[in-house]
C-alpha positions as CSV (number, residue, x, y, z in Angstrom):
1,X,-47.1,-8.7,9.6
2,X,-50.4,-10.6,8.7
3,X,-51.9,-13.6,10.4
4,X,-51.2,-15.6,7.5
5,X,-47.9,-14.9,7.1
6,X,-47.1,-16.8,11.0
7,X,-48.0,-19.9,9.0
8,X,-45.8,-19.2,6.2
9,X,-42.7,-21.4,5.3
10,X,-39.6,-19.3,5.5
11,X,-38.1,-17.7,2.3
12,X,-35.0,-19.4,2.2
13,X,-36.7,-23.0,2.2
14,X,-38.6,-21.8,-0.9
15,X,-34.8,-20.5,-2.2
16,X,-33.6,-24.0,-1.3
17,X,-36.2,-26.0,-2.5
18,X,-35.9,-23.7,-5.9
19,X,-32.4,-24.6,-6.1
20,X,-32.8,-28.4,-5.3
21,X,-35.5,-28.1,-8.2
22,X,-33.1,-26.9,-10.5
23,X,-30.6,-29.3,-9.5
24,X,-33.2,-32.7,-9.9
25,X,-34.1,-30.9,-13.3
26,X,-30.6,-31.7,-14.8
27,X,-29.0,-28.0,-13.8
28,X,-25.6,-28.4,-11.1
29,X,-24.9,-26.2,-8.3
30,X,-22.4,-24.6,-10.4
31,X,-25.1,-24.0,-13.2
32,X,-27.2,-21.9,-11.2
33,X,-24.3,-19.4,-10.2
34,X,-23.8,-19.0,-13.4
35,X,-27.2,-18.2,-14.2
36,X,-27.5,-15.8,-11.0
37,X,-24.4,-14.4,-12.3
38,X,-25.4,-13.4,-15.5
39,X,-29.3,-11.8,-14.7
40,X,-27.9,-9.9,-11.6
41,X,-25.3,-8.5,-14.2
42,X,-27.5,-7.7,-16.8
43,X,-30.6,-6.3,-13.6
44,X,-31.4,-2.8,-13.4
45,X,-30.0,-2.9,-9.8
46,X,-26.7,-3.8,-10.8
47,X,-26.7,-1.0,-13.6
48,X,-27.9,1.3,-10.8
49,X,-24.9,0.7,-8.4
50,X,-22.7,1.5,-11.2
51,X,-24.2,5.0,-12.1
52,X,-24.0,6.1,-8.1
53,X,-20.2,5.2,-8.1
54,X,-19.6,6.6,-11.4
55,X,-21.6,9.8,-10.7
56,X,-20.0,10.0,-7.4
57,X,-16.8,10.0,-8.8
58,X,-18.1,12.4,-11.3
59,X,-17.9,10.8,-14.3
60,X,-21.2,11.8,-16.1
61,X,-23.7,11.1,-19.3
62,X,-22.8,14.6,-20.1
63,X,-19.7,13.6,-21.3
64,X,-21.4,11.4,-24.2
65,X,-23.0,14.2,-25.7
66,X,-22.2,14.7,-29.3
67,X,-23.5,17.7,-31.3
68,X,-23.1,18.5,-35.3
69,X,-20.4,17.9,-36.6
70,X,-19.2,21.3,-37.4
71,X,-15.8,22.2,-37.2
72,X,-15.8,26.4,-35.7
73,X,-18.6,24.9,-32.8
74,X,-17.8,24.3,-29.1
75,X,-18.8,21.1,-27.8
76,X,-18.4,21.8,-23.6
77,X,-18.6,19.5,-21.3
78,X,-19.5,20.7,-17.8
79,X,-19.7,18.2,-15.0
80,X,-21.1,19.3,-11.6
81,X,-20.6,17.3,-8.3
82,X,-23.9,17.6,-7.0
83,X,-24.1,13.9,-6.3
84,X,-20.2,14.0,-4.1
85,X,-21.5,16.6,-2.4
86,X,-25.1,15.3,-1.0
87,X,-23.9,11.9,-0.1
88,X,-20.7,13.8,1.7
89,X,-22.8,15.9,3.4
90,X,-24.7,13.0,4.3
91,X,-22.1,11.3,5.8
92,X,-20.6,13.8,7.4
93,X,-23.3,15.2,9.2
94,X,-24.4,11.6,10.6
95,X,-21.0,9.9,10.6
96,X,-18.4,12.5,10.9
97,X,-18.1,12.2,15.1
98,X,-17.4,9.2,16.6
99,X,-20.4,7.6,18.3
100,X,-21.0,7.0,21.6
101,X,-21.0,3.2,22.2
102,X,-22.9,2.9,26.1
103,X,-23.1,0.2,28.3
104,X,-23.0,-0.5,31.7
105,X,-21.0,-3.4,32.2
106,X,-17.2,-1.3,31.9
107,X,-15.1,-4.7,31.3
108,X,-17.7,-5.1,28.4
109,X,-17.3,-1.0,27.8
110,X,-13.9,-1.7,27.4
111,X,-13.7,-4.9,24.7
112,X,-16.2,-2.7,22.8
113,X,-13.4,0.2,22.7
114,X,-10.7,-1.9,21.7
115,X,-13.1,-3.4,18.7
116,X,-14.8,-0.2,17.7
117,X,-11.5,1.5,17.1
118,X,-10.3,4.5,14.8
119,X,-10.0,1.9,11.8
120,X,-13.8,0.8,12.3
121,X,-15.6,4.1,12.5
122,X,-13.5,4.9,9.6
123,X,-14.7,1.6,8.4
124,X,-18.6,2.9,9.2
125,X,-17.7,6.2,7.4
126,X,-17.2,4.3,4.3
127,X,-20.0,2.3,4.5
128,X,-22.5,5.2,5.0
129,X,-21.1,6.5,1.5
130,X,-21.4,3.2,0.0
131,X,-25.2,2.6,1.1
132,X,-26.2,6.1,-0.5
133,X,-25.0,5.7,-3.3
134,X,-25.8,2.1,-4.3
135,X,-28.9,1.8,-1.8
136,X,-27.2,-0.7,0.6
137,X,-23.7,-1.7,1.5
138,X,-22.2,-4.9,3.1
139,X,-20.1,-5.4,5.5
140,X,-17.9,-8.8,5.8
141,X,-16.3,-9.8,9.6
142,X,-13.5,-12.1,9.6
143,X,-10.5,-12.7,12.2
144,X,-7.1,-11.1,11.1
145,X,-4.1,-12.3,11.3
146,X,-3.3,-11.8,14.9
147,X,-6.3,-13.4,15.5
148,X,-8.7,-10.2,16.3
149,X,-11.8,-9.4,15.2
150,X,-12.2,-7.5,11.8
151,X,-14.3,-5.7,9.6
152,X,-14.0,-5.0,5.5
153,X,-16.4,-3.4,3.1
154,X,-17.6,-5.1,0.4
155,X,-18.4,-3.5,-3.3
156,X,-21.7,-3.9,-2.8
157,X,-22.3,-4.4,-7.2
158,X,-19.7,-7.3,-6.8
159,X,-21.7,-9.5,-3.9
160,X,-24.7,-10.9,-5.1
161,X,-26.8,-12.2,-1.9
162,X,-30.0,-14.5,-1.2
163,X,-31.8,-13.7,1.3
164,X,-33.4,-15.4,4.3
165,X,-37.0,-13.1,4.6
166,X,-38.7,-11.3,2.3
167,X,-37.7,-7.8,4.0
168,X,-33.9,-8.8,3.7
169,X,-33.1,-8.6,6.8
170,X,-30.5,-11.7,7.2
171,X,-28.8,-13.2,4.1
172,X,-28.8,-17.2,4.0
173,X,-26.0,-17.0,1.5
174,X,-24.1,-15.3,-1.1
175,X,-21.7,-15.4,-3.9
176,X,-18.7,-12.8,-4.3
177,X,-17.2,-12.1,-7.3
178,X,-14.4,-10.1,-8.3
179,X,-11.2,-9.2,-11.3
180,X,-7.7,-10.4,-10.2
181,X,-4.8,-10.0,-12.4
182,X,-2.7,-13.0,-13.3
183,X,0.3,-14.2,-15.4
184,X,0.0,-17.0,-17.6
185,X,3.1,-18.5,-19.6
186,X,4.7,-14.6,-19.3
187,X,1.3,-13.3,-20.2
188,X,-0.6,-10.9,-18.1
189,X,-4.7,-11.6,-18.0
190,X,-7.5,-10.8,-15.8
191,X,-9.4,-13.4,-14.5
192,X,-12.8,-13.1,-12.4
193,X,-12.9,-15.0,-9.3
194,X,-16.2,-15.9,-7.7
195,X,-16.9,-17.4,-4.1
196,X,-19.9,-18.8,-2.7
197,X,-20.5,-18.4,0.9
198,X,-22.5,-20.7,3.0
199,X,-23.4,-22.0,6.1
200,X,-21.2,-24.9,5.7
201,X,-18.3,-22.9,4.4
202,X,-17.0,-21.4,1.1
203,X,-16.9,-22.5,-2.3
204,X,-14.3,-21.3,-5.1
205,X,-14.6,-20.8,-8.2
206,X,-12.8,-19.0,-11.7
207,X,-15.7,-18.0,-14.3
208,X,-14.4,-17.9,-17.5
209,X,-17.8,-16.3,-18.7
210,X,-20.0,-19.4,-19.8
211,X,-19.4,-21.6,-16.8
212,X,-17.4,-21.6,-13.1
213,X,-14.5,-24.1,-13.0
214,X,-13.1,-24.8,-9.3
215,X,-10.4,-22.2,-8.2
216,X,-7.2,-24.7,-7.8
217,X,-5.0,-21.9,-6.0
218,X,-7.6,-20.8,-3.4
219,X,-8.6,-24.6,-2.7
220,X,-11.7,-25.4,-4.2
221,X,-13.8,-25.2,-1.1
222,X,-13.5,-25.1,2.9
223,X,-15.6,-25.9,5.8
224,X,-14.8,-22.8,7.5
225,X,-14.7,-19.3,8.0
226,X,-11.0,-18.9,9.3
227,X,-8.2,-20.5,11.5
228,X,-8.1,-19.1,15.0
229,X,-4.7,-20.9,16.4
230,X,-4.7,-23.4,13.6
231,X,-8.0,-24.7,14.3
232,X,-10.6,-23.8,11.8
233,X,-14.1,-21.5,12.5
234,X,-17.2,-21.6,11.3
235,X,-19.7,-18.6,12.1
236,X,-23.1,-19.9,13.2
237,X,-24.4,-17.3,10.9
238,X,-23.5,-15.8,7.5
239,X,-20.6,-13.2,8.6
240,X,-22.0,-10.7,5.7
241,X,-23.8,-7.8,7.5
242,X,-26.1,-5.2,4.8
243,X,-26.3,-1.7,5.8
244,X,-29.3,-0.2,4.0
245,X,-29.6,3.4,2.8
246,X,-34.0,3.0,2.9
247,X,-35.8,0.3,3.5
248,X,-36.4,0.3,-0.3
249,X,-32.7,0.1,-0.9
250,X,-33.1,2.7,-3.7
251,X,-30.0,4.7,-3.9
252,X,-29.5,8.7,-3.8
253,X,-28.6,8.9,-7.7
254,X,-32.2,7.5,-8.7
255,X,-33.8,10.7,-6.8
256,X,-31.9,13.1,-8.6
257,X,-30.2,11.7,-11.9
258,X,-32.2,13.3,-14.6
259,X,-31.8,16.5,-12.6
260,X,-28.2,16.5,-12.9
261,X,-28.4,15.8,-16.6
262,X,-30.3,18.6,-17.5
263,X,-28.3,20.6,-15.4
264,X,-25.2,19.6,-16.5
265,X,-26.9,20.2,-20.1
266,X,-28.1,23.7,-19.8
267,X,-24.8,24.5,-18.0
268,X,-22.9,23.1,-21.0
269,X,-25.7,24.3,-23.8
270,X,-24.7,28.3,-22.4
271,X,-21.3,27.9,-21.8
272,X,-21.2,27.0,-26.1
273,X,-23.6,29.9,-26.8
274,X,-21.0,32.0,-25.0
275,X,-17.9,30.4,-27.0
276,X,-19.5,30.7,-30.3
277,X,-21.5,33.9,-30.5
278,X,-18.7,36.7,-30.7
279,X,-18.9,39.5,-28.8
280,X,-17.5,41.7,-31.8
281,X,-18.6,41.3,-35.5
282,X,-16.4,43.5,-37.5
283,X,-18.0,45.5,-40.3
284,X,-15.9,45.9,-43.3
285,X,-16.4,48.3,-46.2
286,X,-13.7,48.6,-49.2
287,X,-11.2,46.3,-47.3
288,X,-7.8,46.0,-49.3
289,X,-7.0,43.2,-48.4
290,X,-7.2,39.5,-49.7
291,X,-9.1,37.3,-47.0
292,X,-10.5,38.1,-43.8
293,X,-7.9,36.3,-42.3
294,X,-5.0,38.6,-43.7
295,X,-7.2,41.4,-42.1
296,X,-7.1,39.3,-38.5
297,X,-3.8,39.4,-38.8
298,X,-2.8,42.9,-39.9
299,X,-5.4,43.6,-37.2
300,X,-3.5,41.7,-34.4
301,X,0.0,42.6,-35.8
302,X,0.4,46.0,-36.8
303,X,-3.0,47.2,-34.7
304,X,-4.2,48.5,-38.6
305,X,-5.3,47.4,-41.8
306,X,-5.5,48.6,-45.4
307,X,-8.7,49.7,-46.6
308,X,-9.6,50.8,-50.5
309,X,-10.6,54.1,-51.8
310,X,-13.7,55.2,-49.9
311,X,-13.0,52.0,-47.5
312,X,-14.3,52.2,-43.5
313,X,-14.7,49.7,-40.7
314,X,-16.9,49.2,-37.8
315,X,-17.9,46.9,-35.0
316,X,-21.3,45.2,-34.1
317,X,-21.7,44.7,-30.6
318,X,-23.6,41.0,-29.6
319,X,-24.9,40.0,-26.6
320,X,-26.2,37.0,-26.7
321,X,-29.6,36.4,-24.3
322,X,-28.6,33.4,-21.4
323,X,-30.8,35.3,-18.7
324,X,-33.4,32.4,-19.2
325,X,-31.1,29.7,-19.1
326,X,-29.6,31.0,-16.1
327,X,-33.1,31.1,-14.7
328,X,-33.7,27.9,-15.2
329,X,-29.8,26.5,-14.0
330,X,-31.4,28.1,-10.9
331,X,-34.7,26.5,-10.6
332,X,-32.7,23.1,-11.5
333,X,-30.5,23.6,-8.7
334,X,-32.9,24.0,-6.0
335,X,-34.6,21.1,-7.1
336,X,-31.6,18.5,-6.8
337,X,-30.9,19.9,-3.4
338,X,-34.8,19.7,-2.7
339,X,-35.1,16.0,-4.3
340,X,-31.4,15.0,-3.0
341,X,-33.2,16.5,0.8
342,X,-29.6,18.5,1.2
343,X,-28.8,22.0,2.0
344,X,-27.5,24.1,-1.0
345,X,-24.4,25.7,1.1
346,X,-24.3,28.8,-1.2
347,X,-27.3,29.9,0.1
348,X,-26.2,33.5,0.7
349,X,-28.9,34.1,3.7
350,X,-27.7,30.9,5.4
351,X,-24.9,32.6,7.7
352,X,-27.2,34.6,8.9
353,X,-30.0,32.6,9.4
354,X,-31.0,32.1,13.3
355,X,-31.2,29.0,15.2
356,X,-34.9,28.2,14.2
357,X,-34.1,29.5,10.2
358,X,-31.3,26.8,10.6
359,X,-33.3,24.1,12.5
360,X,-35.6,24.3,8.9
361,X,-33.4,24.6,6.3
362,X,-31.2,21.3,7.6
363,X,-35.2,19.4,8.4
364,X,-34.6,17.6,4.8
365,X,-31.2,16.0,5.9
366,X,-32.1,15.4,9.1
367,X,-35.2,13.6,7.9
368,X,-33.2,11.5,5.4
369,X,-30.4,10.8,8.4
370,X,-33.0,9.4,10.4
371,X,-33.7,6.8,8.1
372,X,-30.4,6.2,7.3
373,X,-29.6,6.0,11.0
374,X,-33.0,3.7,12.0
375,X,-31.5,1.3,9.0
376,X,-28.0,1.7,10.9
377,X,-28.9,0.8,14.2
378,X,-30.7,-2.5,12.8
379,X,-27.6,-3.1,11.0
380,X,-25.2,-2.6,14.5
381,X,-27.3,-4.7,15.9
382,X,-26.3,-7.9,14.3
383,X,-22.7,-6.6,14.4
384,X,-23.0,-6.9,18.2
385,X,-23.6,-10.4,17.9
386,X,-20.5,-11.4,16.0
387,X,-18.9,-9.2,18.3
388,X,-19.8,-11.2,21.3
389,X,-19.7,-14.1,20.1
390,X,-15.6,-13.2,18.8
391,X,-15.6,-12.8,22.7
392,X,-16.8,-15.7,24.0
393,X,-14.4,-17.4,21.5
394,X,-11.3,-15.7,23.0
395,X,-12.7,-16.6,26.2
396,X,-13.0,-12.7,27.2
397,X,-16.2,-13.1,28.5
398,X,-20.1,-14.2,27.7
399,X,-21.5,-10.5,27.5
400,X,-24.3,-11.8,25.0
401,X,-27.2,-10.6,27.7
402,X,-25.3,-7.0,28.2
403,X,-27.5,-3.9,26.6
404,X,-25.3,-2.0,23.7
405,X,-26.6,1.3,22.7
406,X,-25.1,3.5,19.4
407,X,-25.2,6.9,19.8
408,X,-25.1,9.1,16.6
409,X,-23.2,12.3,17.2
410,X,-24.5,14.4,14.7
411,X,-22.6,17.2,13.1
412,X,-25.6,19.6,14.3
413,X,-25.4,23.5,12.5
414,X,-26.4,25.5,15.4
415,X,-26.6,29.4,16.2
416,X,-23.9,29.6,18.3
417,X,-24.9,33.3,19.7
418,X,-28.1,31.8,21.0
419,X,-26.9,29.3,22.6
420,X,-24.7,30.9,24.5
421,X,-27.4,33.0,25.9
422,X,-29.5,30.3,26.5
423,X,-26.5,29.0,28.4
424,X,-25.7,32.0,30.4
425,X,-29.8,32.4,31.2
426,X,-30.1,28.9,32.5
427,X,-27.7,29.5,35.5
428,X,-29.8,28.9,39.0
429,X,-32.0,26.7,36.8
430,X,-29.6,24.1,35.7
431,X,-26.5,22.4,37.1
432,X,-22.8,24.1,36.3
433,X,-22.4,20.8,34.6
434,X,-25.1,20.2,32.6
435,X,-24.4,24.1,31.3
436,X,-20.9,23.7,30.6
437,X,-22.0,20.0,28.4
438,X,-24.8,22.2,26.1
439,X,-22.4,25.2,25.7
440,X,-20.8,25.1,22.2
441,X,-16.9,25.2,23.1
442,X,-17.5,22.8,25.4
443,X,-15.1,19.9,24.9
444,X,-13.5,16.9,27.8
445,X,-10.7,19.4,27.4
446,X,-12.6,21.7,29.2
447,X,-13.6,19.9,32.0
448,X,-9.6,18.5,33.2
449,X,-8.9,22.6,32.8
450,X,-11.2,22.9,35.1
451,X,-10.3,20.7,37.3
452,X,-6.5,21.9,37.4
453,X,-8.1,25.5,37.9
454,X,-9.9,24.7,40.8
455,X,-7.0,23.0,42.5
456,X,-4.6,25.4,41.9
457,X,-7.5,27.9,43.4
458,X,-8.0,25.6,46.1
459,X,-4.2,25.7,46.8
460,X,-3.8,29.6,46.7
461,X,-6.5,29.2,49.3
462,X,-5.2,27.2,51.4
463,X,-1.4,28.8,51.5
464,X,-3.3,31.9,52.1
465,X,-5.0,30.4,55.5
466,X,-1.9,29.1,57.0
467,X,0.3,32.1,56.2
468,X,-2.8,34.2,57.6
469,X,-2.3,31.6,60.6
470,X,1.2,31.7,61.1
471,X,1.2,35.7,61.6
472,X,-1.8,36.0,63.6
473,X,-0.2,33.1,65.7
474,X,3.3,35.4,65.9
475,X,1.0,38.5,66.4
476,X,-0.5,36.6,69.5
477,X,2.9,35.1,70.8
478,X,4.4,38.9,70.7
479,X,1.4,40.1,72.6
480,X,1.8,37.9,75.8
């Protein structure tokens, strides 16, 4: 930060003194949602969410392509998932274990367990797909039904936010908008529904394209969040949380569109050279028949045809030349999985690549998870504080001063072989313990397995002393 920016006014007084411009200029409230409606629908970042989800889902340009219209050509489509399988690895190499949530205080410890349950982390999971593919993803905390704390995932094309800094950081409001099917006088329709969030509540809206008319059904606008007991809440903050992919918020599919394209392109370009070039031209001399078509057909039928006096046939063999297109399906490969910083799986020296060889060829994804998990751990951050702050509203607790640190398990690829020497030639040096926690089968399992064995050991032991006892003590009684 520069000096001058200390003396800077916040960025959300110049938003709000924009909008209060544009409302003493003639233009409502309503007006400018519309307006920030349209441009964010029609901004490049908008169109940008919509091609990660699509190629996600793999549904590509490819399948746009049209070539001459010639009836005998092949037109094939070929679709790969490079993109599903990047942001998957992604994910599941950062987000696939549950994370360690520490802190000392174990009455806290425990409230955090009950919040950060099975259906958050799955929650998380979703979240960390959403971000790399669209660049960020939001998360939205509300209370449910029982009154509990919850967490949903927003479509992160259909939540168009304003921001309170320039890094975006903390959002000072933000409209939602989304499609919800209706009947009208017997009629099924879909109508778009748009809300406005803000820090004195929510606004609702229908937008019937041209301009935002209240929502009657939802209730045109509240002063709160929810109702806790039948008394309504209002967040001291907005309860919209972004989770960031980069600090750019530039999505995986910008990196490594085009690649795909002309992959998929080349893929599909040989896969029609191979359909139309035949393998077998037949070579007819004298042939009796009418039309080569009568001659497939004897030729198919009766395995023979009829040929005229001094008549012969003969096969050409082709074979067409794809040795430079597969070359270069090659050299496109590597670079998506270079440019999407993944690992290309069918790497056939990867099995048996040491622990070093393995550390190198996973540095690109673990380089990329590290700033996906730095943009994580600011993210968590303001989680925590809705989180306490649910707390002290259930009167579980003030823990507001309490350290909470996330712990990414990651889904490491390790040489299992050298570890386990390394294991074995660290005993003396290390603890049993701290062994047993490094060695690669080592699970809590383990450790109550343990524990059984030694008691049952410890019980042998002792049934052995006191039968050993008991017949040296006869032995002795015989004696005198």
């Amino acid at each position: 930060m520069l000096v001058e920016d200390l003396y800077k006014r916040p960025y959300y007084e110049y938003l709000n003194d924009i909008i209060r411009r544009m409302v003493g200029e003639g233009l409502t409230i309503n007006e400018v949602l519309v307006q920030e409606l349209k441009d964010w629908k029609n901004s490049e970042n908008y169109k940008s969410m919509l091609t990660g989800e699509k190629y996600y889902l793999e549904k590509m340009d490819i399948r746009e392509n049209k070539r001459q219209e010639i009836e005998w050509k092949s037109n094939i489509k070929l679709e790969h998932g490079f993109a599903k399988k990047l942001v998957n690895q992604k994910v599941g190499y950062l987000l696939s274990k549950d994370p360690t949530i520490a802190t000392e205080d174990k009455t806290y410890a425990e409230h955090l367990k009950q919040v950060f349950n099975r259906k958050f982390l799955k929650t998380l999971k979703n979240i960390g797909k959403e971000a790399i593919n669209k660049g960020k993803a939001y998360l939205y905390v509300y209370f449910d039904e029982e009154g509990n704390i919850a967490f949903k995932k927003l479509r992160s094309q259909q939540v168009i936010p304003f921001w309170k800094d320039s890094e975006h950081t903390a959002i000072q409001s933000f409209i939602y908008f989304y499609s919800e099917t209706i009947y009208e006088n017997k009629i099924k329709k879909v109508i778009e529904k748009v809300e406005y969030h803000h820090e004195k509540g929510i606004d609702y809206y229908i937008f019937d394209g041209a301009k935002l008319v209240p929502d009657d059904v939802a209730g045109l606008s509240v002063g709160h969040n929810f109702m806790i007991n039948g008394e309504p809440f209002l967040w001291e903050r907005i309860p919209l949380i972004p989770f960031k992919y980069n600090e750019e918020e530039q999505p995986l599919i910008e990196s490594i569109k085009s690649l795909i394209d002309n992959y998929n392109m080349q893929a599909s370009t040989n896969a029609d050279i191979l359909a139309d070039i035949a393998q077998v031209i037949w070579k007819l001399k004298n042939y009796g028949g009418e039309d080569l078509g009568e001659f497939l057909g004897d030729l198919n039928r009766y395995r023979a045809i009829n040929l005229d006096e001094n008549g012969d046939v003969d096969t050409i063999q082709s074979k067409p030349e794809t040795d430079a297109n597969e070359k270069e399906l090659e050299r496109g490969r590597k670079t998506i999985y270079e440019f999407g910083r993944g690992v290309d799986t069918t790497d056939s020296n990867l099995g048996n690549a040491s622990g070093v060889a393995l550390r190198y060829r996973y540095s690109d994804l673990d380089m990329d998870c590290n700033i996906l998990e730095t943009e994580f751990q600011a993210s968590l951050e303001q989680v925590i504080w809705f989180v306490n702050r649910y707390l002290q509203v259930k009167k579980l607790g003030d823990f507001s001063n309490e350290k909470v640190d996330f712990i990414f398990n990651r889904d490491i690829i390790i040489s299992e072989s050298e570890v386990i020497t390394d294991c074995a030639n660290s005993v003396g040096i290390l603890d049993d313990k701290t062994i047993r926690e490094n060695h690669p089968w080592y699970t809590d399992d383990v450790e109550k397995r343990l524990e059984v064995q030694r008691k049952k050991e410890m019980d042998i032991h002792d049934n052995y002393d006191t039968t050993f006892q008991k017949k040296q003590g006869d032995v002795n009684g015989k004696d005198a």
